[in-house]
C-alpha positions in Angstrom: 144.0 92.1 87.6 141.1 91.7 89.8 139.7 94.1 92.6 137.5 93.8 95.9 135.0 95.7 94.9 133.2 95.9 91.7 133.7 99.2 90.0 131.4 100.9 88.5 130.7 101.0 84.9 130.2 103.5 82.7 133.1 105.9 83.5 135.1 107.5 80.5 138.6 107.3 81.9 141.4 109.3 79.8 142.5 108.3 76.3 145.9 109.7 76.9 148.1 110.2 80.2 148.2 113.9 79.5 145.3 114.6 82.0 146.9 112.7 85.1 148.2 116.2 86.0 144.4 117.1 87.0 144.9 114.6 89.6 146.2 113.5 93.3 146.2 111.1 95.8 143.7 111.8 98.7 145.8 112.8 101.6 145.5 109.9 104.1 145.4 106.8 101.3 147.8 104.6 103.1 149.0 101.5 101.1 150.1 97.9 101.4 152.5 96.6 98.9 152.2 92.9 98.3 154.1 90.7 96.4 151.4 90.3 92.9 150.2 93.6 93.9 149.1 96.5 96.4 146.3 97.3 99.2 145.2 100.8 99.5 143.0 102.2 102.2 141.0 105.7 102.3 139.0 107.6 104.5 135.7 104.8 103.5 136.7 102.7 100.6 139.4 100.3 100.1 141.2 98.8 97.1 143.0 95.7 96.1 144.9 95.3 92.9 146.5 92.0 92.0 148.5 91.1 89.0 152.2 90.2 88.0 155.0 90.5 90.0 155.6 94.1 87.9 152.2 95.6 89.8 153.8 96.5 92.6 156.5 98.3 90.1 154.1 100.2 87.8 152.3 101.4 90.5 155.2 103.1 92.6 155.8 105.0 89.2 152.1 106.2 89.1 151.9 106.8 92.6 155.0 108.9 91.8 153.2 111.1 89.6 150.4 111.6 91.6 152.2 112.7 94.2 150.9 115.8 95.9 154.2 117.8 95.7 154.3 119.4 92.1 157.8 119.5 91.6 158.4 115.6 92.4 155.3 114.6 90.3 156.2 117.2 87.5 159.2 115.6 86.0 157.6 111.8 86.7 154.2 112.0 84.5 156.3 113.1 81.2 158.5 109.9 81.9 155.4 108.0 82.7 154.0 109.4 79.5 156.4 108.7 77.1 157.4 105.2 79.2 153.8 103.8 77.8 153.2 104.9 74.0 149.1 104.7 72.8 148.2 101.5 72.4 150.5 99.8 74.5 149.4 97.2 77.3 151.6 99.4 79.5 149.2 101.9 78.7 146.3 99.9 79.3 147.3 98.8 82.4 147.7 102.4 83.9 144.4 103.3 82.2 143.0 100.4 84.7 144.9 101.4 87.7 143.6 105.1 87.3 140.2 104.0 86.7 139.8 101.8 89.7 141.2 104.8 91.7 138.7 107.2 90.3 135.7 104.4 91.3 137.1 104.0 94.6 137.1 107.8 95.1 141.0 107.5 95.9 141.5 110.5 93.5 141.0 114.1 94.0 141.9 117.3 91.6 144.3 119.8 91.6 142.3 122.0 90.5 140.8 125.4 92.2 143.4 125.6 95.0 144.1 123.4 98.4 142.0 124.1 101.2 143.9 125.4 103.6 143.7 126.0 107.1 143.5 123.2 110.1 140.9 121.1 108.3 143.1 121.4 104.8 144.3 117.5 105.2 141.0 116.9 106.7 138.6 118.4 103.7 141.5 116.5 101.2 140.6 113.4 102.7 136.9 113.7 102.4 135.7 116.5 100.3 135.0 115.9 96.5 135.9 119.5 95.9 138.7 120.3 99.3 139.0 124.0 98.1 135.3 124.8 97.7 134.7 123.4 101.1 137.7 125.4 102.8 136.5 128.6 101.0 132.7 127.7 102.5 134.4 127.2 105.8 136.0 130.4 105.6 133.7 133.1 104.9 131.2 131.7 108.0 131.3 132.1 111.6 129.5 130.4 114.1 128.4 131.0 117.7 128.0 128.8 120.3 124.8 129.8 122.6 124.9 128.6 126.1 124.0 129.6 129.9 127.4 129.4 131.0 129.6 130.1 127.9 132.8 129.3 130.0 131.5 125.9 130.5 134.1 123.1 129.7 131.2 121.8 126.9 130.8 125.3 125.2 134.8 125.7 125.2 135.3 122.5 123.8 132.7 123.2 120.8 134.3 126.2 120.5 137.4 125.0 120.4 136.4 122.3 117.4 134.8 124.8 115.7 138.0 126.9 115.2 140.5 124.6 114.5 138.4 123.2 111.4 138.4 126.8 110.4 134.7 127.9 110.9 135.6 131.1 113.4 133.3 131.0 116.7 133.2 133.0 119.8 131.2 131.7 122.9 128.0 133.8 123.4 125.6 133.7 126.5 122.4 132.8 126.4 120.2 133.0 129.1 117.1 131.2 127.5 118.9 128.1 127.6 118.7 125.4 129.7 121.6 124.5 131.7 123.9 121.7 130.2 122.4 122.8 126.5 124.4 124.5 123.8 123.2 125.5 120.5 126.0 125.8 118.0 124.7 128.4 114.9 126.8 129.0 111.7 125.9 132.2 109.5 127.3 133.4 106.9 127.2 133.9 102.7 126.5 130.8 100.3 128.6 132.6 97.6 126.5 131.2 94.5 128.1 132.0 91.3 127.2 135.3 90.1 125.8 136.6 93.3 128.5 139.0 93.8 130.0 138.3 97.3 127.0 136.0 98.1 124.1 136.1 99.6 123.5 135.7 103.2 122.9 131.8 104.0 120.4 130.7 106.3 121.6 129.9 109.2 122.1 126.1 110.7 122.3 124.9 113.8 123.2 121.9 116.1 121.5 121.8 119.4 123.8 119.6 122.3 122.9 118.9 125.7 124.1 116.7 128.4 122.8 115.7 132.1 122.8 112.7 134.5 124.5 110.7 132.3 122.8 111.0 129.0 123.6 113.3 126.2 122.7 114.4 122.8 123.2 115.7 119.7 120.6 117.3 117.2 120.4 117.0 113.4 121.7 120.0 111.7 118.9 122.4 110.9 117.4 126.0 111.5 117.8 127.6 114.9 114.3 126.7 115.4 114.2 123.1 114.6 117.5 122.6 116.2 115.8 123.9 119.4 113.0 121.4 119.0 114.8 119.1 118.4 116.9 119.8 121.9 113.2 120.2 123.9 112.1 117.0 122.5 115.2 114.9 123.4 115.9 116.2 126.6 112.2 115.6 127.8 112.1 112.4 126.5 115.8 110.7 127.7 114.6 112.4 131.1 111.2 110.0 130.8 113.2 107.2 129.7 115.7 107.6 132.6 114.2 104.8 135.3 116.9 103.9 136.9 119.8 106.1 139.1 120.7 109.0 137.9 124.7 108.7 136.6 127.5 111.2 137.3 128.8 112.8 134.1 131.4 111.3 132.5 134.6 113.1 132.3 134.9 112.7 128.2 131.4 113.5 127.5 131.6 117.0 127.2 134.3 116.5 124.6 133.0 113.7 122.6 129.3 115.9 122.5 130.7 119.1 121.6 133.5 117.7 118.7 130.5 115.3 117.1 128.1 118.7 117.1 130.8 120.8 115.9 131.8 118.1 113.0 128.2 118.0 112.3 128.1 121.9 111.9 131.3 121.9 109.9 130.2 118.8 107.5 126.6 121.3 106.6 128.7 124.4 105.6 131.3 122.6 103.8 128.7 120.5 101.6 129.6 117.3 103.2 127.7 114.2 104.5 126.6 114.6 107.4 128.6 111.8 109.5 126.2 109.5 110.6 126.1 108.9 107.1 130.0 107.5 107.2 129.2 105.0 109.9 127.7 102.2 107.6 125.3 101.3 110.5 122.5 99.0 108.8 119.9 99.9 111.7 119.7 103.5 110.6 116.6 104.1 108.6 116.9 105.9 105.2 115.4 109.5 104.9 114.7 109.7 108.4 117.3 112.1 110.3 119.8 110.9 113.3 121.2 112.3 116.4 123.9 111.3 118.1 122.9 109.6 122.1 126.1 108.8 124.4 124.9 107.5 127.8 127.5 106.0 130.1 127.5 102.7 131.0 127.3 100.7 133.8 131.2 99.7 133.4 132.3 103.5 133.7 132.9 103.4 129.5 130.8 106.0 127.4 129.0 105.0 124.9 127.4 106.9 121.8 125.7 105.7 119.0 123.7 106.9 115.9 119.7 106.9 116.1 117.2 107.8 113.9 115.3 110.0 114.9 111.4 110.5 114.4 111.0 114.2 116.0 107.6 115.1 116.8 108.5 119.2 115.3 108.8 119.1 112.3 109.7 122.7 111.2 112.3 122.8 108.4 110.9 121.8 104.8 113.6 119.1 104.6 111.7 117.5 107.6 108.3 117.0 106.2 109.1 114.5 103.3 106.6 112.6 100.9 104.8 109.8 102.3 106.3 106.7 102.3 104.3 103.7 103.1 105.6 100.4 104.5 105.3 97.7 101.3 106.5 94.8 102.8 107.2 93.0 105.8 111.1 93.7 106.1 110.5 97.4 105.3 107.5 97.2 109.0 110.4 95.0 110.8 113.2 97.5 110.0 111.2 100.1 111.0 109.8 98.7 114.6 113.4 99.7 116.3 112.9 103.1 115.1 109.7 103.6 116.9 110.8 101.8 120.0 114.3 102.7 120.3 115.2 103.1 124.2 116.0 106.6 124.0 114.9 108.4 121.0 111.4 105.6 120.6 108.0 106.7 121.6 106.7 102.6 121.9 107.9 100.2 124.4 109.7 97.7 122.5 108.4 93.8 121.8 110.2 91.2 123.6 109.5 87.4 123.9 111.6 87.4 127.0 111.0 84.1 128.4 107.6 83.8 127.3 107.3 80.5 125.2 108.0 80.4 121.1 106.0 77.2 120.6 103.9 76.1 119.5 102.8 79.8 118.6 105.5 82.8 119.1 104.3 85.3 122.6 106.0 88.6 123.2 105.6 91.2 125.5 105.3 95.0 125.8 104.7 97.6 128.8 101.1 99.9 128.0 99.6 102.0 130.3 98.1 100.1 132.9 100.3 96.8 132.3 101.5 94.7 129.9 100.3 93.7 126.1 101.0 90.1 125.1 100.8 89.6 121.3 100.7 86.3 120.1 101.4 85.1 116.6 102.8 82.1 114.1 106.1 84.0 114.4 107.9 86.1 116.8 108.1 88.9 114.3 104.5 88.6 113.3 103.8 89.4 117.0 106.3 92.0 117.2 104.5 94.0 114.0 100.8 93.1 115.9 102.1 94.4 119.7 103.3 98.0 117.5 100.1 98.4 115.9 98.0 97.6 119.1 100.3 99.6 122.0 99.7 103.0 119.5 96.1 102.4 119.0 95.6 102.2 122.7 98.4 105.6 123.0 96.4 107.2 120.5 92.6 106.0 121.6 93.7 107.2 125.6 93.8 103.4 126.5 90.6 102.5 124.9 89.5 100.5 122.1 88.3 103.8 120.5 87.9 104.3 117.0 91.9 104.4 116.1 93.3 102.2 114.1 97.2 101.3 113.0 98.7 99.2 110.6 101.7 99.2 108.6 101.2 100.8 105.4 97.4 101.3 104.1 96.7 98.1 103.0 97.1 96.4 106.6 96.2 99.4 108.8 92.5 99.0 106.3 92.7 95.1 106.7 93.1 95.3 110.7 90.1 98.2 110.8 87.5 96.3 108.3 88.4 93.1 110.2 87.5 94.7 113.7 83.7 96.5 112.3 83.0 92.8 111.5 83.8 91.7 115.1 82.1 95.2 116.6 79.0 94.4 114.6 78.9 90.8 116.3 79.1 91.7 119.1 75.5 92.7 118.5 74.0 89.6 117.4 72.5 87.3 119.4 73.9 84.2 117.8 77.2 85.8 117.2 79.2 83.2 119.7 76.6 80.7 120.3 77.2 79.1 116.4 73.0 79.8 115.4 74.6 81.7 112.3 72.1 81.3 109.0 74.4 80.4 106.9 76.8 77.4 108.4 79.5 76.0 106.4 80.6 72.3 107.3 84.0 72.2 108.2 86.0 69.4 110.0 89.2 68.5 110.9 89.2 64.6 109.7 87.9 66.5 106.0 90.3 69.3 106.1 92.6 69.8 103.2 94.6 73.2 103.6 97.5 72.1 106.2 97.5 75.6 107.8 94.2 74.9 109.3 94.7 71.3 110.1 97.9 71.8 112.1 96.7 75.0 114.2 93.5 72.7 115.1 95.6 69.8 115.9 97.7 72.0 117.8 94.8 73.3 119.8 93.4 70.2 120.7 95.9 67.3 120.7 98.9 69.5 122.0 97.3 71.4 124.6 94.5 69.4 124.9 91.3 72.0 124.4 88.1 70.4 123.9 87.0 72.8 121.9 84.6 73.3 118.4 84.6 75.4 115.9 81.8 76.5 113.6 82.0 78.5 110.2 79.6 80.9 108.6 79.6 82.3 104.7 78.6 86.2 105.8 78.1 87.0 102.4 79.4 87.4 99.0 80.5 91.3 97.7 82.1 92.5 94.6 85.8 91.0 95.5 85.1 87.5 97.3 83.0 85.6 99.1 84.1 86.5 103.4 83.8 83.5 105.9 83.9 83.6 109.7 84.9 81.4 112.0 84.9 81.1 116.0 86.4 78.4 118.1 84.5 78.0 121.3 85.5 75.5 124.4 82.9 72.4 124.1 80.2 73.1 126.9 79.7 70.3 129.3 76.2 69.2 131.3 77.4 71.4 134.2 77.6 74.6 131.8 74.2 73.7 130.1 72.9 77.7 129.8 75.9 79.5 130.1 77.1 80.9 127.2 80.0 79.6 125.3 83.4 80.6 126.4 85.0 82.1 122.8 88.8 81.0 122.1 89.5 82.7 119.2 87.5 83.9 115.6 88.8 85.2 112.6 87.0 86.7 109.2 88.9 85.8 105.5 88.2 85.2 102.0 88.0 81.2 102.2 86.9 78.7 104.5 90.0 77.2 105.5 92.0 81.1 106.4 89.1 81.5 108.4 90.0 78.1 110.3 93.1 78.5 110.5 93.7 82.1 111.9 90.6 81.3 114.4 92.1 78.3 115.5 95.6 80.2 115.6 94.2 82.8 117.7 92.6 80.0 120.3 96.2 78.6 121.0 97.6 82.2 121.5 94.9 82.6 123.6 95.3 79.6 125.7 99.2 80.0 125.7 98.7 83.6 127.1 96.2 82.3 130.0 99.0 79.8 131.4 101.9 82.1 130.7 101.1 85.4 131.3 97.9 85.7 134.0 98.0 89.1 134.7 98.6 91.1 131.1 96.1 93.7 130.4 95.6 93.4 126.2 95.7 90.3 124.7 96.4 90.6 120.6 95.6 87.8 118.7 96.5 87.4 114.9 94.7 88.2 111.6 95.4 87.9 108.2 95.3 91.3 107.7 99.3 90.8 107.7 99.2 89.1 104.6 99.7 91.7 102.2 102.9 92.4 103.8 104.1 89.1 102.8 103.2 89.6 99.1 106.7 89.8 97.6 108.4 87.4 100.0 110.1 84.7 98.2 109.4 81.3 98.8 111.8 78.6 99.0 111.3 75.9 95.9 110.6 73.9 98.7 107.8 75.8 100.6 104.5 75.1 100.6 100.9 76.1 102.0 102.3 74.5 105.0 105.0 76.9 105.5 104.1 80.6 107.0 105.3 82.3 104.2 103.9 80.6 101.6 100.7 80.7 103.6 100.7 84.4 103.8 101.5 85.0 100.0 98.9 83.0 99.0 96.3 84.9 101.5 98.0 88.2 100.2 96.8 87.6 96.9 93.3 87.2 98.3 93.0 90.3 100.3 92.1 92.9 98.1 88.9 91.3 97.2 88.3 90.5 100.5 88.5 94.1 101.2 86.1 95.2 99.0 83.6 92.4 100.0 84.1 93.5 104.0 83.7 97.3 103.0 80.3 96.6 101.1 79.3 94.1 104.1 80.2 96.6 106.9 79.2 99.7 105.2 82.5 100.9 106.8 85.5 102.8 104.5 88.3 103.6 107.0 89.6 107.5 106.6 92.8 108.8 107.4 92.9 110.0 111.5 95.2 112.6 113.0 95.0 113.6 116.8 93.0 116.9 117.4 95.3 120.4 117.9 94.2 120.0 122.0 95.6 116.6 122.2 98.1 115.6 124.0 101.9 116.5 123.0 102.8 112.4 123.0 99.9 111.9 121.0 101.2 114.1 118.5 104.6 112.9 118.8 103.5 109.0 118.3 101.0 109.9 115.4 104.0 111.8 113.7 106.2 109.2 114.1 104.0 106.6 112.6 103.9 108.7 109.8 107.5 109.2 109.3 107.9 105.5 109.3 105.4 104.7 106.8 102.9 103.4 108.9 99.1 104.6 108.5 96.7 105.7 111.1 93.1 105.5 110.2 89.3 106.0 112.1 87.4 102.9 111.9 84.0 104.2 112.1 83.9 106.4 108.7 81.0 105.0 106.7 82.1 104.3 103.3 80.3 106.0 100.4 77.4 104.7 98.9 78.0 101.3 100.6 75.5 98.4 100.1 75.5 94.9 100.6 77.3 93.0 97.9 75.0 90.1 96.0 74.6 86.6 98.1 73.5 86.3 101.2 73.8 88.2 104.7 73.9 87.0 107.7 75.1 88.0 110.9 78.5 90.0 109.9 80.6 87.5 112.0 82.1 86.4 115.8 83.8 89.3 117.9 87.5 88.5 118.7 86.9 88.7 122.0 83.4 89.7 122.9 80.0 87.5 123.0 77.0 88.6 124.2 76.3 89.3 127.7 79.6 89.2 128.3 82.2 92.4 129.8 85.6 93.0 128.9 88.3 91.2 131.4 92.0 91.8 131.3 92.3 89.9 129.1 90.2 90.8 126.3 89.7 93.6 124.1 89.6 94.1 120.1 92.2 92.5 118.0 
């Protein structure tokens, strides 16, 4: 006999058939009968059970007894009992069948009563314990709060509400915006030995609707439901560029039934039911709400978002911290924070901008666009996050604001950038005069990461450019190396100062190389592609300790990203602590002051909530000295020399 699905182990099914009573088929289980077998479908799971030509048989007799009518499936389970003796393969096999049932959550118990009501067949489908819910269901009410309570959304939510036997009346509300509903259910939790129960706390679902768009909240107090409501409504109003659309004729049904199932699903203890739709995008712990928006076709679409609310009021809302750990875990999380409707980021997009030979995308800032430029698309994607919310959070400026995903990357971009601010004070920080050169040439090189972004720069695009490296000193973790890439001056520039490509700061002499020479064709790619962009984000390997448990390929090498990047990753926390004792600098955790603005709050929230970490660059790090070795000139600036002013172009890594 085999199944679709492995079941889980460690369940103690019966010894005996005597306890089958205690059991029924979940109303709804449809079945398929095959020839070696059957095919049986619930409300989420599905089973297939294959065998002899007699499977088909034996199970007809067990589905007999588990038949939800007690007087068929009395007389059938003696026979059944005595039919297969202990120790019998007949026995054996029934055991298995009941087992995969149970795993498959196909089976549900007799016990405590059927629910009843209009939701009976409904909360025997999908409820572990049908009764309990029914009785939960039964000794609430609800209300459903509107403007115009005679509205055809407040009747239909009503209307829901009742026949899955959660009583509601339709109650005006004048406080309420027009086209917004708030659906509240009160009533007693009845916990055992409370007497008749004490009185729940109420929860609520928040629904509103207008030119087009509509919502529904996550299920929570009156107050965060009502947050929740302000929030989406202001911000699907922003989002809303283009002509306003006519309401669809089935939105106010398909709003008010989801909110009312939502409602329904908290009081009866079930999941909630974005939870059912198996949709891979949704990120884990964060709650959803439910967006319908008609489309350009006259269809209505609605979908499931997570959803990042800048309020968060209930306890369930503020959770630990989670930090981002890896790179998949930032790249899951970048739709969330740039979702269309429920986002507070403009969202990454290499459009038509060139992939080769180093990956461009594009998002909208204030004041223009932001190109980010990286060895792969996604690495760009992850830079053009981080750098769009600094410049939210900073009001447009460089500003003291940095982001990363997770601490270790959010501290690598911020120690990177003192480095390149402390530069930009030195005289010799672009014109190569550093005290402590480092030969380095391309005919010499060894590490193939740095070889082919140098070949890239100057055979395939053709850049006569140079590149000098510095040792800027040697701390507790590792020795730190910059590197800038300049274009060659010619006799006609003779006293002008150099025209900086790209820099970088790492732990060995070929990173530095590489990531400076990688930043020069990003940079040069971004002139001819996109003129007119306003921030230009060039690549670090501050990334790196995303990559660190990536698996490699047998195959891959120094000379494939990945590899590249695991190999850096092992290297950066020494490099930390050698940039921290070099700058003086220890980034501190940042949060926007109580005056700020309310989408500064919102954004820096829902970094949080997605496990990125915002910190201030310009904390000075306690007792910080200069490591042992030499110091010289902390390093190039990204993207400032001396004498020179910011252009469009330009600005801090």
């Amino acid at each position: 006999m085999t199944v679709d699905q492995a079941a889980p182990d460690a369940r103690d099914v019966f010894d005996a058939l005597d306890s089958l009573g205690r059991w029924r088929l979940r109303p709804g289980v449809s079945e398929t009968v095959l020839h070696n077998g059957v095919h049986l479908r619930g409300w989420i799971t599905s089973l297939t059970l294959e065998g002899g030509d007699g499977l088909p048989v034996l199970w007809g007799r067990l589905a007999e007894a588990l038949a939800a009518d007690e007087e068929r499936s009395g007389t059938a389970r003696p026979e059944l009992v005595r039919a297969a003796p202990a120790g019998s393969s007949l026995r054996g096999a029934l055991l298995t069948l009941i087992g995969q049932l149970l795993d498959h959550d196909l089976l549900v118990e007799r016990s405590g009563g059927e629910a009843g009501g209009g939701a009976g067949p409904w909360l025997g489908a999908v409820a572990d314990r049908p009764a309990a819910a029914g009785a939960a269901l039964a000794r609430s009410q609800a209300q459903v709060l509107g403007a115009h309570p005679d509205s055809p959304l407040a009747r239909t939510a009503a209307r829901a509400l009742n026949r899955a036997g959660l009583r509601a009346e339709a109650v005006e509300a004048a406080d309420l915006p027009v086209g917004q509903l708030l659906l509240v259910a009160s009533g007693h939790d009845g916990s055992p030995g409370g007497g008749q129960g004490r009185e729940a706390e109420e929860r609520a679902v928040a629904v509103g609707v207008r030119a087009g768009l509509g919502f529904a909240t996550p299920v929570g107090s009156v107050a965060q439901a009502r947050a929740d409501a302000e929030a989406l409504a202001g911000r699907l109003h922003r989002q809303r560029t283009d002509r306003p659309a006519p309401e669809h004729p089935a939105s106010p049904v398909l709003l008010a039934s989801s909110a009312a199932q939502r409602l329904v699903c908290a009081v009866a203890g079930l999941r909630d039911p974005s939870a059912e739709a198996g949709d891979a995008r949704l990120l884990p712990g964060l709650p959803t709400v439910l967006i319908t928006e008609q489309e350009p076709s006259g269809g209505l679409r609605g979908e499931y978002r997570s959803w990042p609310g800048p309020a968060l009021v209930d306890a369930d809302r503020v959770r630990p911290r989670a930090d981002v750990r890896t790179l998949s875990e930032a790249l899951a999380r970048i739709p969330v924070l740039t979702d269309r409707w429920a986002g507070v980021l403009d969202e990454p997009d290499p459009g038509v901008l060139p992939q080769l030979p180093a990956a461009l995308v594009r998002c909208a800032v204030a004041g223009g666009d932001l190109v980010s430029g990286g060895a792969r698309a996604d690495l760009a994607r992850l830079e053009a996050v981080c750098r769009a919310a600094e410049l939210r959070l900073g009001g447009g400026e460089s500003g003291p604001v940095v982001v990363g995903a997770g601490v270790e990357h959010a501290r690598g971009r911020a120690l990177r950038r003192a480095v390149d601010r402390e530069a930009a004070d030195q005289p010799d920080a672009v014109s190569g005069d550093g005290r402590n050169p480092v030969p380095w040439s391309p005919e010499t090189a060894r590490h193939p990461q740095a070889a082919h972004w140098w070949s890239v720069l100057v055979g395939r695009l053709g850049v006569d450019a140079e590149v000098a490296v510095e040792r800027l000193g040697t701390g507790g973790g590792s020795d730190v190396f910059g590197a800038r890439v300049v274009r060659r001056r010619h006799r006609t520039t003779v006293g002008a100062p150099p025209e900086l490509l790209g820099s970088a700061v790492e732990a060995t002499v070929d990173d530095a190389v590489a990531f400076a020479a990688l930043s020069a064709v990003v940079r040069v790619q971004a002139a001819a592609d996109t003129p007119h962009a306003r921030q230009l984000v060039t690549p670090s390997g501050a990334a790196a300790v995303l990559a660190r448990s990536a698996e490699t390929a047998p195959w891959e090498d120094s000379g494939w990203t990945t590899a590249w990047l695991a190999e850096a990753a092992g290297r950066e926390p020494g490099l930390q602590e050698s940039l921290t004792g070099l700058t003086g600098r220890y980034p501190q955790p940042w949060e926007p002051s109580p005056g700020a603005d309310a989408d500064v709050h919102a954004l820096w929230s829902a970094l949080r909530q997605c496990g990125f970490t915002v910190l201030s660059a310009g904390a000075d790090a306690p007792n910080a000295h200069t490591g042992p070795g030499p110091r010289s000139a902390p390093g190039p600036a990204s993207h400032l020399g001396p004498g020179t002013r910011p252009t469009p172009m330009e600005g801090p890594r």
